[in-house]
PASEPA-207773 format. One line per field, with one value per residue: z, x, y of N, C-alpha, C in turn. Coordinates in Angstrom, 3 decimals, always signed. Each point is the difference from the previous one (the first is absolute). Layout:
N
nc3	c(Z,...)
nc1	c(X,...)
nc2	c(Y,...)
cac3	c(Z,...)
cac1	c(X,...)
cac2	c(Y,...)
cc3	c(Z,...)
cc1	c(X,...)
cc2	c(Y,...)
END
This chain:
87
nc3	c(+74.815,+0.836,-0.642,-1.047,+0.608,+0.019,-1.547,-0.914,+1.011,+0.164,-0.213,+0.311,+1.232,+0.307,-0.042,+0.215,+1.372,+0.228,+0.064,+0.316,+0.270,-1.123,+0.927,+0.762,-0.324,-0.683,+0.898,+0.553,-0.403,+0.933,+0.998,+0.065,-1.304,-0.505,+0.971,-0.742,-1.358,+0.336,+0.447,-0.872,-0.184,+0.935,+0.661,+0.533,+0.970,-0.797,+0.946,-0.120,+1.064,-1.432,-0.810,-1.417,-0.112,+0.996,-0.375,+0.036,+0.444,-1.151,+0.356,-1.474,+0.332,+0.506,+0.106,+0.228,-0.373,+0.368,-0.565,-0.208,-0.586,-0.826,-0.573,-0.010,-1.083,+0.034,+1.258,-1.077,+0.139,-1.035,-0.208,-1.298,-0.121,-0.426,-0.798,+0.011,-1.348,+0.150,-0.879)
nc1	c(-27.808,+0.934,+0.480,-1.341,+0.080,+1.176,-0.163,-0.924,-0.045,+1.084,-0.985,-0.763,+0.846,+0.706,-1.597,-0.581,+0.603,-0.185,-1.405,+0.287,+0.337,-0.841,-0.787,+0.809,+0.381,-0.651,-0.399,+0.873,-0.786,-0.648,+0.628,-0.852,+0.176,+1.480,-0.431,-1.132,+0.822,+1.207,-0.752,-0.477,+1.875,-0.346,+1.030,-0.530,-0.271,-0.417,+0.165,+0.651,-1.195,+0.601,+0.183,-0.259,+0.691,-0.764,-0.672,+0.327,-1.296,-0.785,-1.172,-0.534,-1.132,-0.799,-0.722,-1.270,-1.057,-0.965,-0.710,+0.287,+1.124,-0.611,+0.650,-1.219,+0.406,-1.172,+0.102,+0.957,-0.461,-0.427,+0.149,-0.122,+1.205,-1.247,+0.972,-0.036,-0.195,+1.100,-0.309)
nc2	c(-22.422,-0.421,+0.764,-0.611,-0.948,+0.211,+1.230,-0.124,+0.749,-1.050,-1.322,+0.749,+0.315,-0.920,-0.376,+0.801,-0.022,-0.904,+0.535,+1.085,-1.218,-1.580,+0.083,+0.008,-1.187,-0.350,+0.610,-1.001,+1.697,+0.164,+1.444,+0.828,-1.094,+0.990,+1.157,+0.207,-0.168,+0.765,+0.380,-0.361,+0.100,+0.627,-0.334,+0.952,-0.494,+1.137,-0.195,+0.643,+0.453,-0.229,+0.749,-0.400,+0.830,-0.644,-1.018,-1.027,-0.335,+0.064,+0.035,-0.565,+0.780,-0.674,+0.689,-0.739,+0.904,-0.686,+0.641,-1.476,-0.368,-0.770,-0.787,-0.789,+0.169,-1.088,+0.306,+0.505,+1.557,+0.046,+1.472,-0.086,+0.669,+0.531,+0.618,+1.750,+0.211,+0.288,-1.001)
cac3	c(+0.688,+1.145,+0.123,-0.487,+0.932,+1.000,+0.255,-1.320,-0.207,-0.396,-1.422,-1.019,-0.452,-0.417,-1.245,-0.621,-0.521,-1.294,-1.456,+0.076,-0.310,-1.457,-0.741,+0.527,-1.030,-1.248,+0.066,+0.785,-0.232,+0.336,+0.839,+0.518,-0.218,+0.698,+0.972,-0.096,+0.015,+0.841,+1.371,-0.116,-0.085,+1.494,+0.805,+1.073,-0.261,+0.830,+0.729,+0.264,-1.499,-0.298,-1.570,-0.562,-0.370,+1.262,+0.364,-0.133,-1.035,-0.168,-0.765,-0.457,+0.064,-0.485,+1.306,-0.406,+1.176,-0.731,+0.614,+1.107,+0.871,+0.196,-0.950,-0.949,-0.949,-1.056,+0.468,+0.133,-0.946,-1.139,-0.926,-0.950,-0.145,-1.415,-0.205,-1.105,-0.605,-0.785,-1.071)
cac1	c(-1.149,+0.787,+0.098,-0.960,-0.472,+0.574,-0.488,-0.600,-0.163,+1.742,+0.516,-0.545,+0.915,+0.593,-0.094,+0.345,+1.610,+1.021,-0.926,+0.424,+1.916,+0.287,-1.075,+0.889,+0.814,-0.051,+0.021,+1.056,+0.612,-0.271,+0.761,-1.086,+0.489,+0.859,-0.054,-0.677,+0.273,+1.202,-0.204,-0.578,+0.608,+0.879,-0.900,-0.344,-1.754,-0.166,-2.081,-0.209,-0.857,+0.591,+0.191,+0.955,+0.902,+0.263,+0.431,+0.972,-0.564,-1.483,-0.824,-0.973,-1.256,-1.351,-0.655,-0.979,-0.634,-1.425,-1.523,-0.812,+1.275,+0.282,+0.613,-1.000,+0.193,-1.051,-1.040,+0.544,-0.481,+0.696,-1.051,+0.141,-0.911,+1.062,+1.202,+0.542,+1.017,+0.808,+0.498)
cac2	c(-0.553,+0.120,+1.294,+0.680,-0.380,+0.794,+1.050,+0.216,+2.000,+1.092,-0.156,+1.163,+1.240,-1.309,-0.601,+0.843,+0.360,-0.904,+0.238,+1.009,+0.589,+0.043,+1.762,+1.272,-0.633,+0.107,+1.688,+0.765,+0.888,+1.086,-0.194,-0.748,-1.511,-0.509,-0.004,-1.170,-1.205,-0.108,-0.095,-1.805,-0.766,+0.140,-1.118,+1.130,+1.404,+1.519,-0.246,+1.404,+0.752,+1.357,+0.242,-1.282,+0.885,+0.378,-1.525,-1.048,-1.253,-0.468,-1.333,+0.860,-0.750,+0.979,+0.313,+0.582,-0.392,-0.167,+0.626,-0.688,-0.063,-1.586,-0.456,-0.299,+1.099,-0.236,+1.095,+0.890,+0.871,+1.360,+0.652,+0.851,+1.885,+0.444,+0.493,+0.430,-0.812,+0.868,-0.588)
cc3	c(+1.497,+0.596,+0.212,+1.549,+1.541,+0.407,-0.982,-0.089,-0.718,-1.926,-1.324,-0.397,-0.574,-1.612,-0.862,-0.511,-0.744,-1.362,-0.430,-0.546,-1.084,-1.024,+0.567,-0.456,-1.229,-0.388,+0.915,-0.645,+0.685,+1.686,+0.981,+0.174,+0.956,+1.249,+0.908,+0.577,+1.145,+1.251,-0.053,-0.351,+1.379,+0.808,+1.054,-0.055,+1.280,+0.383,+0.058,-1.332,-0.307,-1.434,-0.014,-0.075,+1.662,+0.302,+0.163,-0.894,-0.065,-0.933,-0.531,-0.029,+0.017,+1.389,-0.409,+1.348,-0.728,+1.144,+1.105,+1.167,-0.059,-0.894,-0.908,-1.117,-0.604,+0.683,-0.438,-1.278,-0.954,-0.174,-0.895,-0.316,-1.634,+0.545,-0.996,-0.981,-1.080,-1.284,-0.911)
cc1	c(+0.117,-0.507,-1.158,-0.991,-0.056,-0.734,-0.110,+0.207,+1.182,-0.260,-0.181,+1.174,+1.105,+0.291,-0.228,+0.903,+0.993,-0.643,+0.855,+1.363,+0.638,-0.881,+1.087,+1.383,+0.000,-0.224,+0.831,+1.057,-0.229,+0.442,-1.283,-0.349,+0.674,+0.180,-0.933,+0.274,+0.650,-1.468,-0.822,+0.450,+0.838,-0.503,-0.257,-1.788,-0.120,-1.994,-0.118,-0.851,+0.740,+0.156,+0.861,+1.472,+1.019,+0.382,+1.016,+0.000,-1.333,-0.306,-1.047,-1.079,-1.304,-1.099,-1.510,-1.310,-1.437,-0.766,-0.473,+0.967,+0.675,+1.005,-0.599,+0.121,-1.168,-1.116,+0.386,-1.161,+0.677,-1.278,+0.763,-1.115,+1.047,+0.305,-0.106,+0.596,+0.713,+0.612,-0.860)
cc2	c(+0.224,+1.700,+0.699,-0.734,+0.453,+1.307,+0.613,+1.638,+0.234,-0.548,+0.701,+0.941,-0.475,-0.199,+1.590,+1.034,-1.052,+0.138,+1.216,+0.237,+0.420,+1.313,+1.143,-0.207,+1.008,+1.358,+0.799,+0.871,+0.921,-0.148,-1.214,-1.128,-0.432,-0.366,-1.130,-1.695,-0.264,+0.061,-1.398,-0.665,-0.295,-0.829,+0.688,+0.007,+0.086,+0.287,+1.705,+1.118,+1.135,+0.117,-0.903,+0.849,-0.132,-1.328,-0.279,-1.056,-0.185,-1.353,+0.664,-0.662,+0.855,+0.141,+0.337,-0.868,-0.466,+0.657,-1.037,+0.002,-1.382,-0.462,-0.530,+0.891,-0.490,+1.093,+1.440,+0.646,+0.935,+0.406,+0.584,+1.528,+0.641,+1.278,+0.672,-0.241,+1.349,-0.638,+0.998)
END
């Protein structure tokens, strides 16, 4: 609660990287995982834009923008368009 008051922008990446761990968990076979994990398990971060391969340490999260620009996601539009369909 404390945290989320303070400055609501950092809790998204946060919470989505602790969403993240047990899904990279459970498929941690591949070097990629691995590597993975080990840099969100560090207590390091790294503010620098660069390939994940280059880090130190990341947080995983998501980045998207609305057409209006607002956070209001109830003003937000879809259009659906069909699609070839090869079945």
């Amino acid at each position: 609660y404390m945290e989320n008051q303070l400055e609501p922008g950092h809790c998204c990446p946060l919470v989505m990287t602790t969403a993240a761990i047990p899904l990279l968990e459970r498929h941690n076979h591949t070097d990629f995982t691995k590597e993975l994990l080990q840099k969100i398990y560090t207590m390091k971060y790294d503010h620098r834009d660069l390939p994940i391969h280059q880090k130190n340490g990341v947080t995983i999260g998501m980045s998207m923008t609305e057409k209006q620009g607002g956070s209001d996601v109830r003003l937000n539009t879809t259009t659906a368009s069909p699609i070839e369909s090869h079945l």
